[in-house]
Every structure is written in C-alpha cells, then in structure tokens.
C-alpha positions in Angstrom: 61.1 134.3 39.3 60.1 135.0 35.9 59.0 138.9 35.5 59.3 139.0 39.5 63.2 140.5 38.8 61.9 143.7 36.5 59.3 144.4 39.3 62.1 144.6 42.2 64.3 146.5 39.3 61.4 148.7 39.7 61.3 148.6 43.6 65.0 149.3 44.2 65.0 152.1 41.2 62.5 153.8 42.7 63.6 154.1 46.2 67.1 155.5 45.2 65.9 157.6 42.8 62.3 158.6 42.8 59.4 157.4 41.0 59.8 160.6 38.7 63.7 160.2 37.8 63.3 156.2 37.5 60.4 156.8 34.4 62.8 159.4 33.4 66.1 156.8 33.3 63.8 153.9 32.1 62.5 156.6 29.1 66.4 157.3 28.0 67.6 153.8 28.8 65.1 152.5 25.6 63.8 149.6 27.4 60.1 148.9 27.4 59.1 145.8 29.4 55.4 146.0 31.7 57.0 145.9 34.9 53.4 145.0 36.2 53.1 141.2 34.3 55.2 138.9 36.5 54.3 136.2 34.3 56.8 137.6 31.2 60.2 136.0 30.6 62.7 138.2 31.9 66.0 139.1 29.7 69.4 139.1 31.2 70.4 142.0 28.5 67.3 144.1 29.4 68.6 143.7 33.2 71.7 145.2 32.4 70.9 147.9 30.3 68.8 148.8 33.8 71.2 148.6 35.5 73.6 150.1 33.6 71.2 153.8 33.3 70.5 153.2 37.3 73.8 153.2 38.2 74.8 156.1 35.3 71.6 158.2 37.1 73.1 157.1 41.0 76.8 157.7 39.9 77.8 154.3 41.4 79.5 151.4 40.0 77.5 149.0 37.4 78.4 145.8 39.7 77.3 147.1 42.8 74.1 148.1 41.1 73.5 144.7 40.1 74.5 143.2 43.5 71.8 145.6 44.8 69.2 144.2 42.6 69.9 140.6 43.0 69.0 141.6 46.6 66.4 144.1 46.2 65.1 140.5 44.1 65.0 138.8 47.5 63.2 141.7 49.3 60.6 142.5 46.4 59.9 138.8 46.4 58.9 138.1 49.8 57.1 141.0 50.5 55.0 141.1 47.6 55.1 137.2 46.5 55.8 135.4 49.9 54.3 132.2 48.7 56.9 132.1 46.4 59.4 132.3 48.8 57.6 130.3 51.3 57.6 127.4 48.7 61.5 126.9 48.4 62.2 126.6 52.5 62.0 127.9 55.8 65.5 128.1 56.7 68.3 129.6 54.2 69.7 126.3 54.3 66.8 124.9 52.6 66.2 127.0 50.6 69.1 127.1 49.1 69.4 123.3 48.6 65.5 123.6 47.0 66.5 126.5 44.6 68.4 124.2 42.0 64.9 121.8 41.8 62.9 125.2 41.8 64.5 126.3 38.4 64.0 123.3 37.0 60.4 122.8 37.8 59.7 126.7 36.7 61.9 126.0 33.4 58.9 123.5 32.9 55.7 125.5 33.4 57.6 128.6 31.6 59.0 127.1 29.1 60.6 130.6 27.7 62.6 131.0 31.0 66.4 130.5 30.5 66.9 130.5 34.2 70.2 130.5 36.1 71.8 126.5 36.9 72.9 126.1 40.5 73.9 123.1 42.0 74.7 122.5 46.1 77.3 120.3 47.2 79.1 119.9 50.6 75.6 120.7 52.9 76.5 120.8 56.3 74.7 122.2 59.3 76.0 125.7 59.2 77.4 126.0 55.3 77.2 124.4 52.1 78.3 125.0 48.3 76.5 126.8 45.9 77.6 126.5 42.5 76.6 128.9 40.1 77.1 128.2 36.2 78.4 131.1 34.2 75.7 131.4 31.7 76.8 135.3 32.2 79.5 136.4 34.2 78.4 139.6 34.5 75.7 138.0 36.6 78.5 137.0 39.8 77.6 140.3 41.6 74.0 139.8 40.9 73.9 136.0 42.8 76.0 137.3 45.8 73.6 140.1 46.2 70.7 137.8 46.0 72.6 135.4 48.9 72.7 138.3 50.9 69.3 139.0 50.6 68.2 135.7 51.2 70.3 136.3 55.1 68.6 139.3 55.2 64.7 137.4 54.6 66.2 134.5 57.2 67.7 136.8 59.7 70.8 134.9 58.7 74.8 136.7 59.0 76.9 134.7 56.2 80.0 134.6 55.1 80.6 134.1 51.4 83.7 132.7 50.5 84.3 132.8 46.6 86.2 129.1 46.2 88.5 128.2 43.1 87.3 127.5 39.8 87.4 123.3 39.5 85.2 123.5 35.8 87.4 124.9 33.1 86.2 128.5 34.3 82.2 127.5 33.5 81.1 127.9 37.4 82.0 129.3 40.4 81.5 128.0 43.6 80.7 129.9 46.7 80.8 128.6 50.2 78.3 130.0 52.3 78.8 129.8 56.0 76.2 131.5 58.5 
C-alpha cells in the first residue's frame, strides 16, 4: 500500500477532527511526510507518532486510534485506489489468502517497503487463519482494524478470534470466521 496508509491517516484525521485541527496536530506532532505521493515508503514510527497526536487531540485511546486507521486504510483504499483493491480478490476470502503473495510482489517493485508478513493457513469456506508476524506489536490493533474493514468493503460480519501464540511469541494467529 505503500504511501496509500499516510493518505487514509489523512482521511480518518480529517473527518474526526477537521481539516483545520488535523494541520494543526500534524504541525505539533513534527512529522512531515507529502501525504499526496502514494508512491513513498511509509514508516511504521511516523504512523505512530500520528497516531499518537490524533488520539492526544480526540482524547481516545492510542490503540483504538490505530485500529481506526488500519480500517480507515481499507476505506481510503477502495474508494480512492479500487484497482488496488480489486487486484487482491473479490470475496474477503480471497483476498485475504492473495494478501501474503501481494506483499511480496510489492516488496519487489518497491524495494524500500518493509511490509507486514502474513501467512493463511486452515482456509475453509466460511473462515481461515491469518497469521500476522510481529515485526511490531504495536501494530495488532492496526491489522484487526484493517480485517474489519476489509468486512466492511465485502459486506462481510466476522468474527475474529485471537488464537494462541504456537511461534515463541513472533506471530499471532487470528481466525477469522464470517
């Protein structure tokens, strides 16, 4: 998604604060990134220090701020890139079997992307695996909000059912029914 995640950062800060109180946070959080180029390498520490002054400016929790993102991610990406979304799947449970081959064909034409490692395991009609590798923790609430997004996009309801760690606490698994 590349520079796709500052531009829904933008989208989602806007909408709960304002265009005029969002320049204002993004001015005192001290991050300057062109939330215009899509084709930039996006920084997991620039996320959260977003996050971090949008949820100091909304008065509400840091991870539900990120969860909110992750699917503000989904939104801002179909709406204003639908052929990206378009290229991973029509149903949620393709796409989310096509998103770990997605990252690593975008980890080849953007060579700066560090982008997040998920595998699928257990695909059955109405649920699968997802397993997310803890690059950064801090990141869990992001994922599950971007899950939920993706329900939203394919008028999905899901269930998300964290399930124990198996990987010497480097991944965690999420079953996701709908």
């Amino acid at each position: 998604m590349y520079g796709v995640i500052y531009v829904a950062i933008k989208d989602y800060a806007e909408e709960q604060l304002g265009p005029e109180k969002w320049e204002a946070v993004l001015s005192q959080s001290g991050v300057t990134v062109d939330f215009t180029v899509t084709e930039q390498p996006y920084n997991d520490t620039v996320t959260y220090k977003l996050a971090k002054a949008i949820a100091a400016a909304t008065e509400q929790s840091f991870t539900y701020i990120l969860y909110n993102i992750g699917k503000q991610v989904i939104l801002t990406t179909n709406k204003k890139f639908n052929n990206i979304m378009s290229s991973r799947g029509g149903t949620l449970r393709e796409y989310l079997i096509n998103l770990p081959n997605y990252h690593n064909r975008i980890s080849l034409i953007y060579p700066e992307l560090t982008p997040p490692e998920f595998r699928v395991s257990d695909t059955a009609d109405s649920s699968l695996v997802l397993h997310y590798r803890k690059r950064h923790p801090e990141m869990l609430p992001y994922v599950e909000g971007y899950v939920n997004g993706l329900a939203t996009i394919f008028n999905e309801s899901v269930v998300i059912e964290p399930q124990p760690d198996t990987d010497t606490n480097t991944e965690l698994s999420y079953k996701i029914s709908w």
